[in-house]
C-alpha positions in Angstrom: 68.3 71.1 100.4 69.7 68.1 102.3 71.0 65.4 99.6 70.2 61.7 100.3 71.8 58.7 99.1 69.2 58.1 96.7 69.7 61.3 95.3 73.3 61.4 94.0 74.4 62.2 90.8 76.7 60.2 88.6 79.2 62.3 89.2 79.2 62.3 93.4 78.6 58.6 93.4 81.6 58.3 91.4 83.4 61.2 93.8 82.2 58.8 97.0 83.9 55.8 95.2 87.1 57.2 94.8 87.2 58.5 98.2 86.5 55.2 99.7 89.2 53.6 97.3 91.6 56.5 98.8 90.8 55.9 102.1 91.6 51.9 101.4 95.2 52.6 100.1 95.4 55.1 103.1 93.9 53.7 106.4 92.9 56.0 108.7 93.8 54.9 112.5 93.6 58.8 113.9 93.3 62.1 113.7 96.9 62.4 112.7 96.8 60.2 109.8 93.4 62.2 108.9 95.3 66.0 108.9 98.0 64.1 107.4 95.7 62.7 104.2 94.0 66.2 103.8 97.0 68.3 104.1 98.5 65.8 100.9 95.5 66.5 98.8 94.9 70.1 99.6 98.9 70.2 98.2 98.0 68.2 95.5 94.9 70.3 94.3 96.5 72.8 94.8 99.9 71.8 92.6 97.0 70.4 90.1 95.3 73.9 89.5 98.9 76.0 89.5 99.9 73.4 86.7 96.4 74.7 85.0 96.8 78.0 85.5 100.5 77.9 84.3 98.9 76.3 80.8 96.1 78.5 80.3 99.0 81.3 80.2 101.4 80.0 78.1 98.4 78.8 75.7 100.2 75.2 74.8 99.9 71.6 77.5 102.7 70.4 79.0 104.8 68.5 76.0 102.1 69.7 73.6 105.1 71.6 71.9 103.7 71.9 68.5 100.8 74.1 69.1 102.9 76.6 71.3 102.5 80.1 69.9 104.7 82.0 72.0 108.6 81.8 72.9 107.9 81.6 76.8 108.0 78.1 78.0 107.5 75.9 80.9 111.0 76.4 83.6 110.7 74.2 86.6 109.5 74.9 90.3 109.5 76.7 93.1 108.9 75.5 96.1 106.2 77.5 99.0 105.1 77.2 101.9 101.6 77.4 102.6 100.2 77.8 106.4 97.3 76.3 106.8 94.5 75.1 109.2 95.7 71.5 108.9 99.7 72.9 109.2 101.7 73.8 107.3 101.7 72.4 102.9 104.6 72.0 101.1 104.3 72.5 97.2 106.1 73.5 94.2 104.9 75.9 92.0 105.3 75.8 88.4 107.4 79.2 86.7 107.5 80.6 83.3 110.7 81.2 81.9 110.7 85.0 81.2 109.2 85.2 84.8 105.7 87.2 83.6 103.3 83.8 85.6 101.6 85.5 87.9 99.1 82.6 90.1 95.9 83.4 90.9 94.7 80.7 93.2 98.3 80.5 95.6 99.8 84.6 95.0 103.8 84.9 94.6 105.3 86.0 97.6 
């Protein structure tokens, strides 16, 4: 089904808005500057969900110290690599201190 204008939700006129804001902090003259834009949010996401993925494991938020159950804990980053259709992504991924994180969404090695 082909989605008009008129037929947005909330949510994807407010996901239009803040690409168009994004695009005004970060003019787009070529294709360059394009590959450049989406290669920075695919890292991003990406960094984003990691960051989920490492809180869903340990079971406590970032600083939310005083409802973690468990005596793993956050232990800095680790920076990857990724090879991608837009070139290659630069991120840091997130570690556990006893070393037992395992991503799902970007896999160790």
């Amino acid at each position: 089904m082909k989605r008009n204008r008129k037929n947005l939700s909330p949510e994807d006129r407010k996901r239009k808005e803040l690409v168009r804001e994004l695009l005004k902090l970060n003019p787009i003259k070529d294709g360059n500057d394009l590959n450049s834009l989406i290669k920075e949010m695919v890292g991003e996401v990406l960094e984003v969900a990691l960051e989920g993925e490492l809180e869903s494991e340990l079971g406590y938020g970032k600083y939310d110290y005083q409802n973690k159950e468990t005596d793993n804990s956050r232990n800095g980053y680790s920076s990857k690599t990724l090879k991608s259709n837009y070139g290659n992504i630069n991120i840091e991924v997130p570690r556990d201190r006893e070393g037992t994180f395992e991503p799902q969404i970007v896999k160790k090695r």
